[in-house]
C-alpha positions as CSV (number, residue, x, y, z in Angstrom):
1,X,122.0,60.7,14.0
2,X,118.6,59.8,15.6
3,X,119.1,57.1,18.1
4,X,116.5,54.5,20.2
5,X,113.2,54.4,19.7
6,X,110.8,57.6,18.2
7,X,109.2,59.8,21.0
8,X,106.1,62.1,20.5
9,X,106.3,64.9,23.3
10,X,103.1,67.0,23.2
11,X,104.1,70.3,25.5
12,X,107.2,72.6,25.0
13,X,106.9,73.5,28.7
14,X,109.3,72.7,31.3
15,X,108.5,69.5,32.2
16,X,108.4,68.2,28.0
17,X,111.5,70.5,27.9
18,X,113.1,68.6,30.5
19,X,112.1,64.8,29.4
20,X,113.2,65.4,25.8
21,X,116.6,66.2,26.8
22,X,117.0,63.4,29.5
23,X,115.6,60.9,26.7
24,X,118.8,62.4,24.9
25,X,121.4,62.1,27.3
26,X,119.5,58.2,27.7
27,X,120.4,57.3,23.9
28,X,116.8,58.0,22.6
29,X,117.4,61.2,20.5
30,X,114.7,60.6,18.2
31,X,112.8,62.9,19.8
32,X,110.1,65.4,18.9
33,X,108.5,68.1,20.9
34,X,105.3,69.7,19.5
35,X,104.3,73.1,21.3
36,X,101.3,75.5,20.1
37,X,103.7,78.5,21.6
38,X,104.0,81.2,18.8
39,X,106.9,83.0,20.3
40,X,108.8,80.3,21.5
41,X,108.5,77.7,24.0
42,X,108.2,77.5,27.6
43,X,104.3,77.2,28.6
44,X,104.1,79.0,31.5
45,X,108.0,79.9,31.8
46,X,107.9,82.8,29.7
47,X,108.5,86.9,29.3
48,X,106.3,88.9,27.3
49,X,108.4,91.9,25.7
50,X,106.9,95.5,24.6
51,X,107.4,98.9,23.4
52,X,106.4,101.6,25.8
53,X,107.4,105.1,24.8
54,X,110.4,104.0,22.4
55,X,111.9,101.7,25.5
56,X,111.7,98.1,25.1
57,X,110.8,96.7,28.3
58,X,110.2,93.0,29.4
59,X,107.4,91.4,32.1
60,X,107.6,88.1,33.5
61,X,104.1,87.3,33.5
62,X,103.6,83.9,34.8
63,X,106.2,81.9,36.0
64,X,108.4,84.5,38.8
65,X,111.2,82.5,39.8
66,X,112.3,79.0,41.5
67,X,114.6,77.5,44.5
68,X,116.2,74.0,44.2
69,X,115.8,71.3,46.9
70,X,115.9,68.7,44.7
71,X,119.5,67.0,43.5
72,X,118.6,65.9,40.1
73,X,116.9,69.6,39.6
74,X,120.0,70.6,41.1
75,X,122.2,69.2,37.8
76,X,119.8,70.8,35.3
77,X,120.0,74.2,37.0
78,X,123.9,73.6,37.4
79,X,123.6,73.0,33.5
80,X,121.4,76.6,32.9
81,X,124.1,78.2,35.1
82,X,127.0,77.0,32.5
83,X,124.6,78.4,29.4
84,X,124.6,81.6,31.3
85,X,120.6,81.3,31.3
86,X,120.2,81.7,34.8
87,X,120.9,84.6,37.4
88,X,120.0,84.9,41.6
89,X,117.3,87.0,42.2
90,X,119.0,89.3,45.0
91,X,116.2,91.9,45.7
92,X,114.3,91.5,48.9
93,X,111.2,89.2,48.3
94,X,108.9,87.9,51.1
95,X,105.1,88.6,52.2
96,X,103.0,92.0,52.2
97,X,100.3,91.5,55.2
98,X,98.1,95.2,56.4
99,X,100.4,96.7,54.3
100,X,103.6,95.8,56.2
101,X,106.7,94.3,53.8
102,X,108.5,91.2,55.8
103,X,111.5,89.6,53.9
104,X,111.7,86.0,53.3
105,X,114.7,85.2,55.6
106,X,114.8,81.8,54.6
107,X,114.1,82.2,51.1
108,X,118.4,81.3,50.6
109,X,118.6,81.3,46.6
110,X,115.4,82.5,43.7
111,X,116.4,81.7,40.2
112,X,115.2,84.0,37.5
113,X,116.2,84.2,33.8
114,X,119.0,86.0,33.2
115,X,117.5,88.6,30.9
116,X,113.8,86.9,31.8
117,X,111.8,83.8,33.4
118,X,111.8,83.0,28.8
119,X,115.6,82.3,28.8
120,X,115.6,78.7,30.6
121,X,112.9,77.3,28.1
122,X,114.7,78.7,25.1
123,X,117.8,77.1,26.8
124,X,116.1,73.9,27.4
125,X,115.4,73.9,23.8
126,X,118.4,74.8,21.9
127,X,119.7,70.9,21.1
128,X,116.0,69.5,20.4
129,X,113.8,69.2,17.5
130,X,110.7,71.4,18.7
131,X,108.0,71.8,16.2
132,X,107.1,75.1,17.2
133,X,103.4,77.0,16.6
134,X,102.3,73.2,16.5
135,X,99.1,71.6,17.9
136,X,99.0,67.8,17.5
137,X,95.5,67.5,17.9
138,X,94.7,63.8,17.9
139,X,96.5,60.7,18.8
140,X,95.3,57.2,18.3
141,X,97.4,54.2,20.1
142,X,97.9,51.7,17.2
143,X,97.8,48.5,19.2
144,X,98.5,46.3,16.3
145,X,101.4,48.3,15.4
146,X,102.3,49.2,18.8
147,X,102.6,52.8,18.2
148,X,100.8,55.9,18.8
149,X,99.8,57.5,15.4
150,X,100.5,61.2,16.1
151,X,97.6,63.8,14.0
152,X,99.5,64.3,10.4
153,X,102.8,64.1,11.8
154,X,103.5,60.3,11.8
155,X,103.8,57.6,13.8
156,X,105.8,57.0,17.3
157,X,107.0,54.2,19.4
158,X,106.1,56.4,22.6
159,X,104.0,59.3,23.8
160,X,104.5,61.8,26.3
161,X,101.9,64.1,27.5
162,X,103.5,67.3,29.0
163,X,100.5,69.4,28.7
164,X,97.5,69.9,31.9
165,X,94.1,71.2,30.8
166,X,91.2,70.6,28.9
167,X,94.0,70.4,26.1
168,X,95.2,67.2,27.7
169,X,91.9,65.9,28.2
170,X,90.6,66.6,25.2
171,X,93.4,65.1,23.1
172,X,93.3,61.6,25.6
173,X,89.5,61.2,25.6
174,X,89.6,59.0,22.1
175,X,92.9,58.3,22.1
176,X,92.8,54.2,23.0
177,X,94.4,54.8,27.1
178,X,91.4,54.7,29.0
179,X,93.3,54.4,32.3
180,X,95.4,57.4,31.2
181,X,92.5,59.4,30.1
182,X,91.4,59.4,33.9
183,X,94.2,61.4,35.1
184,X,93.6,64.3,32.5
185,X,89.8,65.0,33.5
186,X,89.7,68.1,34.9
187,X,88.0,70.5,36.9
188,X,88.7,74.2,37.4
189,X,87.4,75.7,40.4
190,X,89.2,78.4,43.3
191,X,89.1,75.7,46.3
192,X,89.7,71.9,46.0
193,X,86.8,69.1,46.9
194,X,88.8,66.2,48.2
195,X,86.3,63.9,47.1
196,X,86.5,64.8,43.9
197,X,89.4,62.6,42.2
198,X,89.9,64.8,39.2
199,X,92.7,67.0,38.2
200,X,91.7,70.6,40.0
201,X,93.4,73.4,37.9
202,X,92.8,77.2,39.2
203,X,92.8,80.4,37.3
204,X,94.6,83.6,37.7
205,X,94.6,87.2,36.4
206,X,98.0,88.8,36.0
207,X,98.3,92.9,35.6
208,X,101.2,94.0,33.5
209,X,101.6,98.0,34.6
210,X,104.1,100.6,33.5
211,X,104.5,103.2,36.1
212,X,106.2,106.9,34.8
213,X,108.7,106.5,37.8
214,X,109.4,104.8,40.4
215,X,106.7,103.4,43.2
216,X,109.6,103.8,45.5
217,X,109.2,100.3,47.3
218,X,110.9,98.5,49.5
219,X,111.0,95.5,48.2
220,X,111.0,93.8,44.6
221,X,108.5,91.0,45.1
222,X,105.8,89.7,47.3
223,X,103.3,87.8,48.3
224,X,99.9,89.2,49.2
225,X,98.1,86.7,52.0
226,X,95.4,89.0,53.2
227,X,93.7,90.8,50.0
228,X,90.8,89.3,48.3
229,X,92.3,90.8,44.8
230,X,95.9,90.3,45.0
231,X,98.0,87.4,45.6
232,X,101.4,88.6,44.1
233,X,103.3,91.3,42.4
234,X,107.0,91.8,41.4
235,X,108.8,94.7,40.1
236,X,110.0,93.6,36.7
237,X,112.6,96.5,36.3
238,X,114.2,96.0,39.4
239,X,114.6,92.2,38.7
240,X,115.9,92.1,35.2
241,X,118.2,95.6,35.5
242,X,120.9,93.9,37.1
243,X,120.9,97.2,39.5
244,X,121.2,99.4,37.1
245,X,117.5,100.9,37.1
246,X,115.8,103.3,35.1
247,X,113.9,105.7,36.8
248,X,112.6,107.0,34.0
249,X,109.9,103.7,33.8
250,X,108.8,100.9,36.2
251,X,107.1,98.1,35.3
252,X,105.3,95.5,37.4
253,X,103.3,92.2,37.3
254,X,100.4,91.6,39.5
255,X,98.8,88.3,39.9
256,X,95.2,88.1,41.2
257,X,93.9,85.8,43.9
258,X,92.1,82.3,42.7
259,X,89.0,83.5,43.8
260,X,89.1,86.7,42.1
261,X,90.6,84.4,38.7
262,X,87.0,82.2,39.7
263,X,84.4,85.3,39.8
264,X,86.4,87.1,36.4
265,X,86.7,84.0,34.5
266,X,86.0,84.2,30.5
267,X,87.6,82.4,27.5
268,X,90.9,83.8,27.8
269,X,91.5,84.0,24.1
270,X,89.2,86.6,23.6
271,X,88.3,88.6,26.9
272,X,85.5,90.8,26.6
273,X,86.3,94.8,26.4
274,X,84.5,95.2,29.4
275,X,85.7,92.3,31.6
276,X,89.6,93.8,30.7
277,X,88.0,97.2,31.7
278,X,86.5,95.9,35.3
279,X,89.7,93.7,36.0
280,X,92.4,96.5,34.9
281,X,90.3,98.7,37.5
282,X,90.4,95.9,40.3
283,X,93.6,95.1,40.3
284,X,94.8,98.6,40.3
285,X,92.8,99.2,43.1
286,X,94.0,96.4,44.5
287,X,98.3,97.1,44.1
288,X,97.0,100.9,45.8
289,X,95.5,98.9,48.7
290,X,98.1,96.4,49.4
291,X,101.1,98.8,49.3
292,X,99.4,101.5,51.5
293,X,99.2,104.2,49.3
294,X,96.7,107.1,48.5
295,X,97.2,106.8,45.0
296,X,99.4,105.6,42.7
297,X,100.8,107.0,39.6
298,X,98.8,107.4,36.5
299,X,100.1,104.0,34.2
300,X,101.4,104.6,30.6
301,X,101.0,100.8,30.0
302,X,98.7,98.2,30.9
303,X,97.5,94.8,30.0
304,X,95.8,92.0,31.6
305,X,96.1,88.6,30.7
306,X,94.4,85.7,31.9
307,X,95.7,82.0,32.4
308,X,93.3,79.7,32.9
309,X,95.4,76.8,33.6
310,X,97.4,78.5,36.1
311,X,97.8,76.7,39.4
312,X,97.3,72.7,40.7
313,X,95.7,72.7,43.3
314,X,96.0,68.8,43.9
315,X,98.5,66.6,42.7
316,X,99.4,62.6,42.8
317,X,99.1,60.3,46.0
318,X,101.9,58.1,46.9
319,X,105.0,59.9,45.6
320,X,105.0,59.1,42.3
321,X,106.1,61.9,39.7
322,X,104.8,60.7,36.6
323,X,102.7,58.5,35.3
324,X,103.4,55.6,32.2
325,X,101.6,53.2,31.0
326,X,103.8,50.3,29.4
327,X,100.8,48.6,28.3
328,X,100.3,51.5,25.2
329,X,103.6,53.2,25.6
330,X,102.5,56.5,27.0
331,X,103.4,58.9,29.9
332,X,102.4,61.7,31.3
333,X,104.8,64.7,33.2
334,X,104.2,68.0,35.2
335,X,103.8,70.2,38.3
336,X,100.2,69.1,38.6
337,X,101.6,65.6,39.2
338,X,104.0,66.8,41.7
339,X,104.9,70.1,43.1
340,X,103.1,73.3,41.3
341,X,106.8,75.0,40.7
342,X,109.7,74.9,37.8
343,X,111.1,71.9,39.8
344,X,108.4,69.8,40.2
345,X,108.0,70.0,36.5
346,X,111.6,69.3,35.9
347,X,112.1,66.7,38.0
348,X,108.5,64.8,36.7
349,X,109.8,65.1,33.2
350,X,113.2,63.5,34.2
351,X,111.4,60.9,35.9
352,X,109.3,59.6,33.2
353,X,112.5,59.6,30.6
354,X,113.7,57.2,33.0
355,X,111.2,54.9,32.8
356,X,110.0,55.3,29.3
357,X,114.6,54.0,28.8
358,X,113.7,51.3,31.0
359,X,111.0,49.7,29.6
360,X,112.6,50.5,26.3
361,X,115.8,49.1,27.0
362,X,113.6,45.9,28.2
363,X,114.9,46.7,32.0
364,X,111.4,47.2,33.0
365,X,108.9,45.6,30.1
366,X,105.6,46.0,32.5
367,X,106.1,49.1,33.8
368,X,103.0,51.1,35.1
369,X,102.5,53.6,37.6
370,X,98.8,54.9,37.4
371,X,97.7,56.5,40.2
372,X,94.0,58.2,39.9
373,X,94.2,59.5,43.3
374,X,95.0,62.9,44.0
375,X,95.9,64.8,47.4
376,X,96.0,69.2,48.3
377,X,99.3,70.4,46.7
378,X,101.2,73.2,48.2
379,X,101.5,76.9,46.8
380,X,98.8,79.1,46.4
381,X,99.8,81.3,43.6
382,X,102.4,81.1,40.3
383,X,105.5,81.6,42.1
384,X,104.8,80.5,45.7
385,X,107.0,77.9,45.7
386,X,108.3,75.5,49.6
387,X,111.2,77.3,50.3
388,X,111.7,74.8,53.2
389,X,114.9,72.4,52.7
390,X,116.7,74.4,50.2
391,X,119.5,73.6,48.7
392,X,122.5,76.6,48.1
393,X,123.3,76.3,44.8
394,X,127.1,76.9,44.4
395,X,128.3,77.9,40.7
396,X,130.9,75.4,39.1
């Protein structure tokens, strides 16, 4: 039975995931989370699953993996563990640099899904109402009602925006929270002007390749810091296989650099033939280069996909994790507020649960935390998360 007041959560990703579920263990259950994913949710948590040459294989094409340093994150991952969502990525990860592999000594624990980066999402999910496929596409604060009408879907006591883009923007810019509206402007651009106090949002190419055999690498996954192309790539089949490898088939995911995502950017719903063509050809190049290799094996697969929204490249001054406005009963969460990472978004969505119960439960009527000033976020890449001041996760 529904319980507390009626949330609107607009964003199936981590950080909406996360919220929704703390709103529940809170006593507000009347929760619903609308998410324009077709294939389920997650945003940028997610696997992408094909058929090459009668084997299913999967690629983890966005989000790589994530560490904990963080006590609250700590209790949701402890929770993933107990679903069996979760695994520990042990293959050697670290940095490529002149074509030289150095492992990540410090890097203590990577979380990965355990059959891909999709299962924590779809475990996230499994208790809540998610209105999946769905894009609520205008929302109008009813002042005199004090609630938010929500597109065709009804009216809420609360809103929460767990979305970052010109999505976010666009669906703010009329809807009655000027203040709020200020924090969802954006900007996309490869390098950050400080004195420009808008949202900065980055965009990357990733390279899904399926090899015939085996590259016969070292390592699993790395970080590129000295290509102009490459920032990142991982060896899917490796990760997921649990050590039991194929060598039959190898697939990989490549992430470009921010400046390369910058001077190849299009509408990423529908790339043009020859911009795939150029980037496939780039990035190819660029895996040959950054390995050390004359040439690599022909592919049998390959697709390129670009995100648009990939990276933060600033996020919110003054330690706050979330924004809400208690005047008009909305809040915004995610790693562009915080830390561009799984946790960051996780722990920004169970921060603005909190105070949406407080100022529902009357603990904290005038509650507002709007910030509209921004400062250089860490991580340069999806996946390059501050593996400083971990935290060893121990299974329960």
């Amino acid at each position: 039975m529904s319980r507390g007041p009626s949330v609107a959560v607009i964003g199936g990703g981590i950080a909406g995931l996360v919220c929704a579920n703390r709103l529940a263990q809170l006593g507000i259950s009347n929760v619903v989370v609308f998410d324009t994913g077709r294939h389920g949710p997650g945003g940028r948590c997610s696997s992408r699953h094909v058929n090459i040459s009668g084997r299913l294989q999967t690629f983890d094409h966005s989000a790589q993996y994530f560490t904990v340093s963080d006590s609250r994150f700590a209790k949701v991952v402890s929770y993933l563990d107990r679903k069996g969502a979760i695994k520990i990525w042990h293959g050697k990860l670290g940095t490529l640099k002149r074509g030289k592999f150095t492992e990540d000594k410090n890097l203590t624990q990577a979380f990965i899904g355990k059959t891909g980066m999709e299962d924590i999402p779809k475990c996230l999910a499994e208790t809540l109402n998610v209105k999946q496929g769905t894009w609520a596409g205008n929302v109008v604060w009813e002042g005199t009602a004090g609630k938010w009408n929500v597109d065709r879907h009804g009216m809420f006591d609360y809103l929460v925006i767990a979305h970052n883009g010109k999505c976010a923007d666009k669906l703010m810019s009329n809807a009655g929270a000027a203040a709020v509206h200020k924090l969802t402007q954006v900007r996309f651009s490869d390098r950050l002007n400080p004195k420009d106090k808008r949202m900065h949002l980055c965009s990357i190419w990733a390279l899904l390749v399926c090899f015939p055999k085996s590259l016969e690498l070292k390592f699993e996954g790395a970080h590129v810091f000295d290509d102009e192309d490459i920032s990142w790539l991982a060896n899917n089949t490796a990760k997921l296989s649990n050590g039991h490898q194929s060598p039959q088939q190898e697939c990989w995911t490549v992430f470009s650099t921010r400046q390369f995502g910058t001077k190849h950017k299009c509408s990423q719903e529908n790339i043009p033939p020859g911009v795939e063509r150029e980037v496939k050809s780039r990035l190819l190049e660029g895996v040959r280069r950054v390995i050390g290799v004359t040439c690599l094996p022909e592919p049998i697969y390959t697709r390129v996909q670009l995100w648009g929204a990939a990276v933060p490249l600033n996020v919110l001054q003054g330690g706050e994790e979330c924004v809400f406005d208690g005047r008009c009963n909305v809040g915004i969460c995610g790693d562009w507020l915080t830390s561009p990472c799984i946790q960051g978004a996780a722990v920004s969505g169970l921060a603005l649960a909190e105070k949406i119960h407080k100022h529902a439960t009357g603990e904290n009527k005038s509650s507002t935390s709007i910030l509209p000033e921004f400062k250089a976020a860490d991580g340069e890449v999806i996946g390059a998360f501050p593996t400083n001041s971990q935290m060893v996760f121990h299974k329960t």
